[in-house]
C-alpha positions as CSV (number, residue, x, y, z in Angstrom):
1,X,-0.7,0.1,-7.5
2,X,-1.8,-3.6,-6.9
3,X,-5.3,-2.5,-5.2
4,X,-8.0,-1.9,-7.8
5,X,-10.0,0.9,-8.1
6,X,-12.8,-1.0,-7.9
7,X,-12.0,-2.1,-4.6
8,X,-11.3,0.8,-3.0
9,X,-14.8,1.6,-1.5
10,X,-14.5,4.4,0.8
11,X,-11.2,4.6,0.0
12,X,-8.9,6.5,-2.2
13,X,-10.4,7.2,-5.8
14,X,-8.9,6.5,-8.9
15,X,-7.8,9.5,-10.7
16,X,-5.4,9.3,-7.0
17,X,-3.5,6.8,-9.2
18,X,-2.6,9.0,-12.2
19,X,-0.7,11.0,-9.9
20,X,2.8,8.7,-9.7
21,X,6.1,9.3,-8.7
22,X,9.1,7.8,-10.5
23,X,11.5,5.5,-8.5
24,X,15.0,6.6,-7.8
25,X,17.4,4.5,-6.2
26,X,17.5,4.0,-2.6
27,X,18.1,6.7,-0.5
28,X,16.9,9.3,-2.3
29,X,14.0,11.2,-2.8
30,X,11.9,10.5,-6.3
31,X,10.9,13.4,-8.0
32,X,7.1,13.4,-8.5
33,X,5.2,13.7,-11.8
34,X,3.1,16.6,-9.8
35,X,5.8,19.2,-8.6
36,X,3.8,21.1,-6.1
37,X,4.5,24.6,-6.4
38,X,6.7,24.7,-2.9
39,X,9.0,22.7,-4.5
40,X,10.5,25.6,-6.8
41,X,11.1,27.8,-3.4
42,X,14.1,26.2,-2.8
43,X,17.1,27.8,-0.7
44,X,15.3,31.1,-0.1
45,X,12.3,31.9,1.7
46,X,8.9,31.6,-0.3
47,X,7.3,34.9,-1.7
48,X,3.3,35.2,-1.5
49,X,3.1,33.2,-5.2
50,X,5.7,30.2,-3.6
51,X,3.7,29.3,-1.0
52,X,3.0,25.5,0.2
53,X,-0.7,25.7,0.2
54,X,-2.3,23.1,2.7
55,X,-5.4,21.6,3.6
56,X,-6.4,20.4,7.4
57,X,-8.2,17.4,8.4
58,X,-9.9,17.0,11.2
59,X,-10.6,20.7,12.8
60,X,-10.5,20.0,16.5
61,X,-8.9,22.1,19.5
62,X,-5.6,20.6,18.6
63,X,-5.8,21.5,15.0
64,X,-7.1,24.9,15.5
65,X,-3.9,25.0,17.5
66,X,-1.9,24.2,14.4
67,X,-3.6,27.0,12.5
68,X,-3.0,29.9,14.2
69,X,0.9,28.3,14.6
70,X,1.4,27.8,11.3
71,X,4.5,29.8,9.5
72,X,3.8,32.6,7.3
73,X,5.0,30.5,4.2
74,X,2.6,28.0,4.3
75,X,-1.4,28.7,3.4
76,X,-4.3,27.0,4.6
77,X,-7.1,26.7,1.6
78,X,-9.2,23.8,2.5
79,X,-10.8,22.4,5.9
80,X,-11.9,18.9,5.9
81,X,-13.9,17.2,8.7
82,X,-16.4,14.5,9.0
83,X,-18.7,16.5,12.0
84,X,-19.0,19.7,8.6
85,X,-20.2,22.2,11.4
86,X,-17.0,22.1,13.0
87,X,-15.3,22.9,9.9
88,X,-17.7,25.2,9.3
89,X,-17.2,27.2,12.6
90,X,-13.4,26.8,11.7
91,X,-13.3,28.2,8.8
92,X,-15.6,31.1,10.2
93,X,-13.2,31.8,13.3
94,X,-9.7,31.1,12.0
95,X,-10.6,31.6,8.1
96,X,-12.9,34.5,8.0
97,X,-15.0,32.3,5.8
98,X,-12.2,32.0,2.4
99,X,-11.7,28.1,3.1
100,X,-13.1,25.3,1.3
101,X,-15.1,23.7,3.7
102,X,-15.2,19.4,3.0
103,X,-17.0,16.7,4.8
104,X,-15.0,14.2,2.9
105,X,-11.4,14.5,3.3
106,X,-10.8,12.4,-0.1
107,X,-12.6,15.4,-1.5
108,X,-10.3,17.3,-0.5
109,X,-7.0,15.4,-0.8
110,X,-8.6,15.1,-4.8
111,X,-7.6,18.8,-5.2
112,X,-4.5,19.4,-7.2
113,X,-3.5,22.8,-5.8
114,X,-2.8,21.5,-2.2
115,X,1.0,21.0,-1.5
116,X,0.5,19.3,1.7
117,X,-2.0,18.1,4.6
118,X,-1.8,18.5,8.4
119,X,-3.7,15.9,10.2
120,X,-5.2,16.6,13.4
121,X,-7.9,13.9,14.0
122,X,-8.7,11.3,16.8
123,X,-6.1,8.5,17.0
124,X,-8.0,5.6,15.3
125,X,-8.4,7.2,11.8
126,X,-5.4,8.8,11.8
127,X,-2.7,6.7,9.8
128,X,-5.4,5.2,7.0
129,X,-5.9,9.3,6.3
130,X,-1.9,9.9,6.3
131,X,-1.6,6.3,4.1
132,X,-4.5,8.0,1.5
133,X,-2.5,11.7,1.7
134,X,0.6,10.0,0.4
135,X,-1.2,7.9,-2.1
136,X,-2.2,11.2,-3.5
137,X,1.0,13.0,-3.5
138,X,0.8,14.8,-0.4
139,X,3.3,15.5,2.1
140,X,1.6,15.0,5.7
141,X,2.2,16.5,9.3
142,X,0.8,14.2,11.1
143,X,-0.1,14.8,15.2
144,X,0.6,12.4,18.0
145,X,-0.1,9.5,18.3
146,X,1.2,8.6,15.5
147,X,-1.0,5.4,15.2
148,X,-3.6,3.1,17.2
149,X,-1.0,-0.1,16.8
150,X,1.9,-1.5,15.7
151,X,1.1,-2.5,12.0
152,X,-0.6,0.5,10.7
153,X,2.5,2.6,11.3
154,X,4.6,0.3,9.5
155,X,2.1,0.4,6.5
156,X,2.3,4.2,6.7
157,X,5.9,4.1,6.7
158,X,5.5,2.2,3.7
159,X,3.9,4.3,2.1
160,X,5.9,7.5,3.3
161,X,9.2,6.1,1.4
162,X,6.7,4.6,-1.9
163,X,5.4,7.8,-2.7
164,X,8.6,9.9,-1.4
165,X,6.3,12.2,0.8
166,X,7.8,14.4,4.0
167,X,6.0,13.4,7.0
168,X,6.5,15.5,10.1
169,X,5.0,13.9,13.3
170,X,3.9,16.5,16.1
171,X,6.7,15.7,18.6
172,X,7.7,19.0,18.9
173,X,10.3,18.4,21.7
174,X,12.4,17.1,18.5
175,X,12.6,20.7,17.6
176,X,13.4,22.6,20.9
177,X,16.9,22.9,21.2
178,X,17.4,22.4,25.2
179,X,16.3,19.0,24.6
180,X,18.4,18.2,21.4
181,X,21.1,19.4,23.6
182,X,20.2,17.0,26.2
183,X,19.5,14.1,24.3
184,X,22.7,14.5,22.5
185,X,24.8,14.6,25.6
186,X,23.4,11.3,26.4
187,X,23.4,9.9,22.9
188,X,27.1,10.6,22.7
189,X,28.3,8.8,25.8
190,X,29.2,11.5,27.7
191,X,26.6,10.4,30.5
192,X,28.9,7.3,30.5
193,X,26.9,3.9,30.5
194,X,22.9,4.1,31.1
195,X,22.2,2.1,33.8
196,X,18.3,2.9,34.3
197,X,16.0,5.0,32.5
198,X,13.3,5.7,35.0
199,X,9.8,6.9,33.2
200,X,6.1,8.3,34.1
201,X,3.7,5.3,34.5
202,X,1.4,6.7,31.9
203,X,-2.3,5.3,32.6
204,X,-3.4,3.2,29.7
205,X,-7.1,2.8,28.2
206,X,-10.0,0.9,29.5
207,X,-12.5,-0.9,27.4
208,X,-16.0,0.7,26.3
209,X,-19.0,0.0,28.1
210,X,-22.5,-0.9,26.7
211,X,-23.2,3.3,26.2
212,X,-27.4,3.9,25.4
213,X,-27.9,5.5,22.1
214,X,-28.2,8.9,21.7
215,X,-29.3,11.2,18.3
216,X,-26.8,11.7,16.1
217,X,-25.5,15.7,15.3
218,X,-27.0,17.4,12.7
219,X,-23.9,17.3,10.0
220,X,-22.0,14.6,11.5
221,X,-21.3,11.3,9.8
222,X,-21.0,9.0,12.4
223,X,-20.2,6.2,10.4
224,X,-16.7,8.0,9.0
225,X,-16.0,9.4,12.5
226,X,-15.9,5.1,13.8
227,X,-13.2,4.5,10.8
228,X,-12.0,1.5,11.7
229,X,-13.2,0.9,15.1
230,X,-16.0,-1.8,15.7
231,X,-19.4,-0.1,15.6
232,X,-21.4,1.4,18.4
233,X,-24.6,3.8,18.1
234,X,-23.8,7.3,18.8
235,X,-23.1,8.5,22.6
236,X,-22.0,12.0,23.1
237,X,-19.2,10.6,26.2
238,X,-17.7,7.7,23.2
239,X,-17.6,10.9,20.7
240,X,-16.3,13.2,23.5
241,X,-14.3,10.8,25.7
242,X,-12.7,8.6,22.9
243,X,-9.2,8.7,24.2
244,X,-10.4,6.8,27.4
245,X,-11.3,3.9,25.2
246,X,-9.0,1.1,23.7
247,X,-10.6,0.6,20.4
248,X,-10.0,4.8,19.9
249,X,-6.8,5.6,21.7
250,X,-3.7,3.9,24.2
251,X,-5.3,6.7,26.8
252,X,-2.1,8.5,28.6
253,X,0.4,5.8,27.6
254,X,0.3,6.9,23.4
255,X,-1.0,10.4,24.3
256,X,1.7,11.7,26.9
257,X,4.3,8.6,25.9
258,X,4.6,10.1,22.6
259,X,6.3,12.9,23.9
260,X,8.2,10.7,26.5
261,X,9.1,7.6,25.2
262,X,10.4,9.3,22.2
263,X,12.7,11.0,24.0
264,X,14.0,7.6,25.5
265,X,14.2,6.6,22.0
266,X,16.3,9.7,21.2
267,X,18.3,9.7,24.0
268,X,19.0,6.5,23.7
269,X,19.8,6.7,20.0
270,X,17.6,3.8,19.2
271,X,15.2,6.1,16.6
272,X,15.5,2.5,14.1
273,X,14.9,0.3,16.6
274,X,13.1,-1.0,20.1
275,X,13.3,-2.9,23.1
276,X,13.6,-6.6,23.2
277,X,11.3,-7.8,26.3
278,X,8.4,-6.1,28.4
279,X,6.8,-7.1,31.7
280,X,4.2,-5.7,33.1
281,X,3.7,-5.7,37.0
282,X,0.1,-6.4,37.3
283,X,-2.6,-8.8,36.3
284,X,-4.4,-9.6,32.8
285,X,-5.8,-6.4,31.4
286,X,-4.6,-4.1,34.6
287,X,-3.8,-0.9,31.7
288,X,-2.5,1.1,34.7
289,X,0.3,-1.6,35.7
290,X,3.9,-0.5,35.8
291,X,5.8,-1.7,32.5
292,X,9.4,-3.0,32.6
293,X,11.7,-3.2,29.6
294,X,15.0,-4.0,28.3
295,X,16.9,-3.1,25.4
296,X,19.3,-5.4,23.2
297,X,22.7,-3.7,24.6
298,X,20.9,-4.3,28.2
299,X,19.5,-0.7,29.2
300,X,16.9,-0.7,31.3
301,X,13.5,1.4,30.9
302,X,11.2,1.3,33.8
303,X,8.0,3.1,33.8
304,X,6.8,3.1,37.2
305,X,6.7,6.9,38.2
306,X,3.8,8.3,40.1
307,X,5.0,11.6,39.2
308,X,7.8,12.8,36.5
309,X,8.8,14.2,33.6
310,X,5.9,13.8,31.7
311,X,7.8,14.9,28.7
312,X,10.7,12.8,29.1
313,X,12.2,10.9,31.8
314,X,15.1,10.2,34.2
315,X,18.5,8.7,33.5
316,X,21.3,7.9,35.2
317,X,24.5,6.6,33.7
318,X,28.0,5.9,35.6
319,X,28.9,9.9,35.2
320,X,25.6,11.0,36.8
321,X,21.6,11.4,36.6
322,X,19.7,13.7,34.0
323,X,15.9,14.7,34.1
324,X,14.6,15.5,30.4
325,X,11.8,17.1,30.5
326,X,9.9,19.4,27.4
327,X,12.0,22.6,26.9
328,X,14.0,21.8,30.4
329,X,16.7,19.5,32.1
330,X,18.2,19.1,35.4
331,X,21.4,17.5,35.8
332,X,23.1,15.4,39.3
333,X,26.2,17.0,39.5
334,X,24.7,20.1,38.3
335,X,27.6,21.3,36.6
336,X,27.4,17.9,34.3
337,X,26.6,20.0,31.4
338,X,27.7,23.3,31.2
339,X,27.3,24.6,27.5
340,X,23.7,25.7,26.5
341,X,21.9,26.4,23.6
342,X,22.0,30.3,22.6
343,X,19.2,32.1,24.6
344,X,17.1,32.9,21.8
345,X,16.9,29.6,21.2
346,X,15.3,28.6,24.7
347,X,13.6,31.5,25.0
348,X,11.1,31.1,21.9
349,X,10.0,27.9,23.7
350,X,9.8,29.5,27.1
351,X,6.7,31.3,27.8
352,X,3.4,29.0,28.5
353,X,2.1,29.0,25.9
354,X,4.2,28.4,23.4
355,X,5.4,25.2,26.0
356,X,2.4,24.0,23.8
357,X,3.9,25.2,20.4
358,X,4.5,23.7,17.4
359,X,5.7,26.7,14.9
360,X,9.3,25.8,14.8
361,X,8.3,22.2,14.5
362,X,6.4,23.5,11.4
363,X,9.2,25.2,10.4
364,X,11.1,22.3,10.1
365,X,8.4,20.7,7.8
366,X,7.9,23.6,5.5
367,X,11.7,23.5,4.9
368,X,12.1,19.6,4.7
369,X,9.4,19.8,1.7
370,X,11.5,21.9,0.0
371,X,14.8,20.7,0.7
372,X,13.4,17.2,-0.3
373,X,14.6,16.0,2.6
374,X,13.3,14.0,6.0
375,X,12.0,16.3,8.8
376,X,13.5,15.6,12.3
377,X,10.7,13.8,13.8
378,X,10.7,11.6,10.7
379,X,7.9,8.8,10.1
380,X,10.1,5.9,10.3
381,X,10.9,7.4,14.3
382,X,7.4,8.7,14.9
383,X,6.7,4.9,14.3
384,X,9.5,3.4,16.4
385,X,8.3,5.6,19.5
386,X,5.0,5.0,19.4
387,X,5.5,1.1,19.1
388,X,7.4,1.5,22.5
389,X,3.7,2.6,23.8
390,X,2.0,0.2,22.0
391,X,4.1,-2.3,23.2
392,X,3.3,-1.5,27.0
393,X,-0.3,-1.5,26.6
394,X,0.0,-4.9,24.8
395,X,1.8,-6.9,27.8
396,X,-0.5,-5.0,30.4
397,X,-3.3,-6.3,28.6
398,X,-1.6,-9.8,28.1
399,X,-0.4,-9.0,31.8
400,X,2.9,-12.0,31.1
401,X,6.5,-11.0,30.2
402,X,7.0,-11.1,26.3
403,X,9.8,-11.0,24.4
404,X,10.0,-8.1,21.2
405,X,11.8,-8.4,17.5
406,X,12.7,-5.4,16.7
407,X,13.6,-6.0,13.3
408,X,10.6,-8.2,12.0
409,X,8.1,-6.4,14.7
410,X,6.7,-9.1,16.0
411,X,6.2,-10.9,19.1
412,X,8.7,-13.8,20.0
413,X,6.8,-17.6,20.1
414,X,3.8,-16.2,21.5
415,X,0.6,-16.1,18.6
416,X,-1.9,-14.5,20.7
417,X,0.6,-11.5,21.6
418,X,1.6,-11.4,17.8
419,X,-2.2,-11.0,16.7
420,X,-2.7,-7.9,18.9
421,X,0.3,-6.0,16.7
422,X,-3.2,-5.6,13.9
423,X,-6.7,-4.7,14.7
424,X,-10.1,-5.7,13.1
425,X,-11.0,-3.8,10.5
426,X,-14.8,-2.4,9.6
427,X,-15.3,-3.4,6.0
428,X,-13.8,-0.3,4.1
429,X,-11.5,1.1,6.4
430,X,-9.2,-1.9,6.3
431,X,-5.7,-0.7,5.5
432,X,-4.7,-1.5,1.9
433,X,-2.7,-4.8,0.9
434,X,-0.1,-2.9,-0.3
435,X,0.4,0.9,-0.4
């Protein structure tokens, strides 16, 4: 590791670096110096002593979510959050009390007896957490958005393949088989060529105002909560209402357009890749504007819906017009896909609330950990889908046309377009060097 302990400030700590993973060749999964315990559960399914024993960060509504979903084979023993009376009613309400309860998260991802993390904070902290997990030989699901920009989630895929971790991002419609059916059918040509994808305008975020300082919660370290974001005295609307707010969160465009845009991506069969030029219709810094774009082999993807799949989207190819949506689809001529999934399969995603589940998603992970293989809403595609958002808010807030590399992510011959694929950094929470 090139970045000295010395350096790290409130970063990872050093006994994270006597934890290494030996190098394989490419394509393959190293196996680690530390064998988590999972790992020996292989091709059966894990007794009460084989367990993949997990700690949560960040112990929100989402998160608590993620508890009471997760599978019976994987065991939640430590809680970590930076406002410690959330974790502390957590831990109460979901726990009965038996968690370790953290403020720190490093304290927690210091602990040799957790397998794995699920990480369930606000957008702007998120990937520097899932960089640290790796670096400490954790594997990491890791919720939507998948990052705040563009070059974090490379670094975090970086990092993923370094330290051979499985990373499962929470794009659960990856796991629900009436849209793997879906995105198939259209991934294997049988929609004949795309002509237009048609997609939801997702709102975007505005920019903070001057907010009056207010007293900081008892048990709540501000400072941590800000991460990387520029600082600003306490207001209970920033803490609250961070997703409205660019330096926190893309607003509807990363939160919704994770789900939708990555099935564009999937559909589309363009998981390595991206489009090649945006344009926004509206002025300078209009993040509600419609967004144009186009793909190398010429498809189309316009998101300019009022109303829509929020999920998905729409697309029509020379044999007719599909509507992905989560768990659903519609097809013009009805009959344009005939064969479903079994029933039990669409079932167990039909009721409302588990419209909002993410078990089998979890499945997935717990089984990719042990398999030592990638889950199916790999980093390397959480990243790629997210861009795709990222991208849209950058040209609306650019509000010109701008022209995308795919394979070096960055912005063609415009500088000022290429700087906004980074962010400033508060002085320790910058992303490391090198991971």
């Amino acid at each position: 590791m090139s970045i000295q302990a010395s350096r790290l400030g409130r970063g990872v700590s050093r006994r994270w670096f006597l934890r290494r993973a030996t190098v394989m060749s490419a394509g393959t999964m190293a196996l680690p110096v530390w064998v988590p315990r999972s790992a020996l559960a292989q091709g059966r399914r894990p007794g009460a002593n084989d367990r993949i024993y997990i700690g949560v960060i960040g112990t929100g509504n989402r998160s608590r979510q993620l508890i009471e979903q997760l599978p019976e084979d994987g065991q939640i023993i430590a809680l970590a959050d930076c406002f410690l009376p959330r974790a502390e009613e957590t831990n109460a309400q979901k726990g009965g009390g038996r968690w370790a309860v953290y403020q720190d998260y490093r304290k927690l991802l210091d602990r040799d007896d957790i397998d794995a993390v699920i990480v369930g904070t606000p957008d702007h902290v998120r990937a520097l957490i899932c960089i640290h997990a790796c670096q400490a030989n954790k594997h990491v699901y890791a919720e939507k958005p998948l990052t705040l920009y563009i070059r974090e989630g490379r670094v975090l895929v970086q990092a993923v393949r370094k330290y051979d971790r499985v990373l499962q991002v929470g794009t659960q419609q990856r796991s629900m088989a009436v849209n793997r059916l879906a995105c198939e059918f259209i991934r294997s040509g049988k929609l004949g060529k795309i002509r237009v994808v048609q997609g939801v305008n997702y709102t975007g975020p505005q920019f903070c105002p001057s907010l009056p300082e207010e007293l900081v919660p008892a048990g709540l370290d501000w400072d941590r909560w800000l991460g990387q974001a520029p600082w600003r005295p306490y207001n209970r609307q920033l803490h609250q209402g961070w997703m409205a707010w660019w330096d926190y969160s893309g607003g509807q465009m990363t939160n919704w357009g994770a789900h939708g845009l990555d099935q564009v991506q999937w559909a589309l069969g363009k998981d390595d890749t991206g489009p090649v030029e945006i344009r926004p219709l509206g002025k300078p810094k209009d993040m509600n504007a419609p967004v144009h774009m186009r793909y190398a082999d010429g498809v189309v993807l316009r998101l300019e819906l009022e109303q829509g799949p929020m999920g998905g989207a729409i697309f029509t190819g020379e044999r007719g017009r599909i509507e992905i949506n989560r768990n659903k689809f519609t097809c013009n001529p009805p009959d344009l896909i005939a064969e479903m999934p079994p029933k039990e399969e669409i079932d167990k995603w039909r009721d409302e609330v588990a419209l909002w589940q993410a078990r089998y998603h979890m499945e997935d992970w717990l089984r990719a950990i042990r398999e030592r293989r990638r889950p199916v809403a790999d980093v390397e595609i959480g990243h790629r889908s997210i861009t795709v958002a990222h991208l849209a808010n950058i040209a609306r807030y650019l509000g010109r046309p701008l022209r995308w590399d795919p394979e070096k992510e960055q912005f063609v011959g415009d500088e000022e377009a290429t700087r906004l694929v980074e962010r400033p950094q508060r002085k320790g929470y910058e992303l490391p060097r090198e991971v």
